[in-house]
N, C-alpha and C positions, 0 to 999 in steps of 0.2 A: 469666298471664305470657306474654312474646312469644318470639320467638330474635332474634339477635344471628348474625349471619355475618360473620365475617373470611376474608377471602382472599391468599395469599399465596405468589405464584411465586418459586423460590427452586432455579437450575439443573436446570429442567425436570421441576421438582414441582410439583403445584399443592398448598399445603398450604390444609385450610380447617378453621375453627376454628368451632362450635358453641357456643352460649350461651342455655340456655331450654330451651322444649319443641318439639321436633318433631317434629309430630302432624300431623291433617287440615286443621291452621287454617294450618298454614306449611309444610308438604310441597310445595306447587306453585311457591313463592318459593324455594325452597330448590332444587330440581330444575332451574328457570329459569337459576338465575346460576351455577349449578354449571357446566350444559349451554352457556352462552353464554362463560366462562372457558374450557371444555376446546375450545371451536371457535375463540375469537379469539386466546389463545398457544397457544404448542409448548409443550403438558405432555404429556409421557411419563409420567407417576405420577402418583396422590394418594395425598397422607396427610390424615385424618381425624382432627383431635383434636375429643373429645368429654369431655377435661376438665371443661368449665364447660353439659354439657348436662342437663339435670334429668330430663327426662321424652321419651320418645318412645315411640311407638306403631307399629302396622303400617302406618302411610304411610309414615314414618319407614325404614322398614326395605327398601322399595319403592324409597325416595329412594336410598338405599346401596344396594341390586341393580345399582338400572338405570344409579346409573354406574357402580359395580363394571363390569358387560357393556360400560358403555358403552368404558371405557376398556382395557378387555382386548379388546377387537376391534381398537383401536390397536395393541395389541402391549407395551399398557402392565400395571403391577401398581398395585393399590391396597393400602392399610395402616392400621390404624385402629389410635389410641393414648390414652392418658391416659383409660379409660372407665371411671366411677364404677361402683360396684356393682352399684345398679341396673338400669342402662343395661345394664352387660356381663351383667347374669342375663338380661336378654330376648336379645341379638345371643346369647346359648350356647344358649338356648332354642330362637332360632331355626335355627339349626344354620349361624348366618352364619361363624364361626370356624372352620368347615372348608374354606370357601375366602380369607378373608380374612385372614390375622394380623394378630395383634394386638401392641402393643408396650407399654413402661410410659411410654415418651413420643416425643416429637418428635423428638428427637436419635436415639435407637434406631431407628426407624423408617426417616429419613432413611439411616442408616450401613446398614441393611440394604437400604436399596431403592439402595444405590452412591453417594449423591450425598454424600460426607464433607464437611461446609464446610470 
């Protein structure tokens, strides 16, 4: 299986959406357009949904530090939401939820990082 990346700015969020696995074989595509979205708009925030992510690995996990850092040196917050079982038994694992929250979706996520539609 492959990923699928949606992306979508949305009052100086960048929100992006996950689908598939992201591991060693899509961690550098995914890092890419993440990195080239937070340089060409004004996003002040991400949110990460990882609703529709099946599998991810320690690239993976890499991919979501580095822009976590990256966008907290902006002065920004990030937020990850809608993450299956799976998925959230490795991010608790890894002890990414101590600097990350996490939400049960898109809408929560958005209302906490300020941006009410």
């Amino acid at each position: 299986m492959n990923l699928q990346i949606e992306m979508e700015h949305h009052r100086g969020v960048l929100i992006v959406r996950l689908s598939g696995e992201l591991d060693h074989h899509t961690s550098d595509m995914v890092r890419m357009q993440m990195d080239e979205a937070i340089q060409r708009r004004q996003c002040e925030h991400i949110v990460l949904s990882l609703k529709n992510l099946q599998f991810m690995d320690s690239s993976g996990l890499g991919v979501i530090l580095g822009r976590y850092k990256l966008i907290k040196q902006k002065g920004g917050k990030m937020a990850v939401c809608d993450v299956n079982p799976p998925v959230h038994r490795l991010l608790d694992m890894s002890g990414l939820f101590k600097i990350i929250p996490v939400y049960e979706n898109e809408g929560n996520a958005l209302t906490e990082l300020e941006v009410v539609s």
